[in-house]
C-alpha positions in Angstrom: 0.0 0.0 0.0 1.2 3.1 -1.3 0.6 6.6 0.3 -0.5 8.9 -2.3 -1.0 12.7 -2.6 -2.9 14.6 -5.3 -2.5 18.6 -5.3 -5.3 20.5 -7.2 -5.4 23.4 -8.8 -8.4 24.5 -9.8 -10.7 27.3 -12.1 -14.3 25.7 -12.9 -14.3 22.4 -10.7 -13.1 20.3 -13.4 -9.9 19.6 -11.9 -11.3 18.9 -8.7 -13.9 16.4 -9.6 -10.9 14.6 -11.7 -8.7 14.3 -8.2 -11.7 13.1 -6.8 -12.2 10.3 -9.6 -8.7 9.5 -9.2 -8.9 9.3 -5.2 -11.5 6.8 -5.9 -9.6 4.8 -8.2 -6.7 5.0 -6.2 -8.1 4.0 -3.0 -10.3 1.2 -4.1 -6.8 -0.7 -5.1 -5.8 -0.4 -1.6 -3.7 2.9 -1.4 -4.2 5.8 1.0 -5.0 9.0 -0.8 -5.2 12.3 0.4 -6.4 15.0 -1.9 -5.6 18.9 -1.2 -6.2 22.3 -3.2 -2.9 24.3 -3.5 -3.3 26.7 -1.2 -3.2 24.3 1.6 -0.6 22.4 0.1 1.4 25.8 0.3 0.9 26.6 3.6 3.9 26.0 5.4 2.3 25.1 8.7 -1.0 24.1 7.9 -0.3 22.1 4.5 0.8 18.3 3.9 4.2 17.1 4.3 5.7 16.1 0.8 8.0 13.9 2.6 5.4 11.8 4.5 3.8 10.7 1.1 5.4 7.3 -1.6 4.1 9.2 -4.3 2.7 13.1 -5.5 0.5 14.0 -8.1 -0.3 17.7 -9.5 -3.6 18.1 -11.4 -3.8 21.8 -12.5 -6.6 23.7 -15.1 -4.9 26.0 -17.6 -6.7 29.5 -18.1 -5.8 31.7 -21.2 -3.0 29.1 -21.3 -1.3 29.2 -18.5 -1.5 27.1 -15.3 -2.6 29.3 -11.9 0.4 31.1 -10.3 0.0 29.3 -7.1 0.1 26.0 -8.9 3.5 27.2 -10.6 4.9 28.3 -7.5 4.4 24.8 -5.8 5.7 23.0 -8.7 8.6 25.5 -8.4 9.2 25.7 -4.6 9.3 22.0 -4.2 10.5 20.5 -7.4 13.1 19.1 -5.0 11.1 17.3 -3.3 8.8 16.4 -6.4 11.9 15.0 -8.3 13.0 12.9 -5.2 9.8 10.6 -5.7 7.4 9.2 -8.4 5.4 11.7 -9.4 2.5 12.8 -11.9 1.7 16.3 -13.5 -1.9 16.3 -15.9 -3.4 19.5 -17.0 -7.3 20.0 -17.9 -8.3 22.7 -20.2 -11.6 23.0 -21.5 -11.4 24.9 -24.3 -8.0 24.4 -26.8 -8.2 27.7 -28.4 -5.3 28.7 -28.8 -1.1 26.8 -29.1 
């Protein structure tokens, strides 16, 4: 049993309700899974240890095409720790208008 945790970013839901699909999926094949918005998961004090978890994944809407700035910041702050262990990055976007 692995100890997983997914960190959402968010616009319209989407992203959220995917996490949750995946928490599901997840969990039902025996893993723990906790699931956590950004801005928890950037708070020093109140937000998950990265360290505590086997694996991290990072599930992030794009908007005008680009991912939310505290999404980037996460990803940026703690790619250290990201790199040190498997680890998953999808992106949702609802509408492909432009490259």
């Amino acid at each position: 049993m692995a100890s997983i945790l997914i960190v959402y970013s968010t616009t319209d839901g989407h992203t959220r309700k995917i996490c949750g699909y995946l928490s599901d999926k997840i969990t039902a094949a025996g893993n723990d899974v906790r699931v956590v918005h950004v801005d928890v998961a950037r708070d020093r004090e109140a937000g998950p240890d990265l360290e505590a978890f086997d694996k991290i994944v990072v599930g992030a809407s794009i908007r005008y095409g680009k991912h939310s700035k505290a999404i980037r910041e996460f990803v940026t702050e703690r790619q250290a720790q990201l790199d040190a262990k498997p680890n998953a990055f999808f992106t949702v976007n609802g509408v492909a208008r432009k490259p």
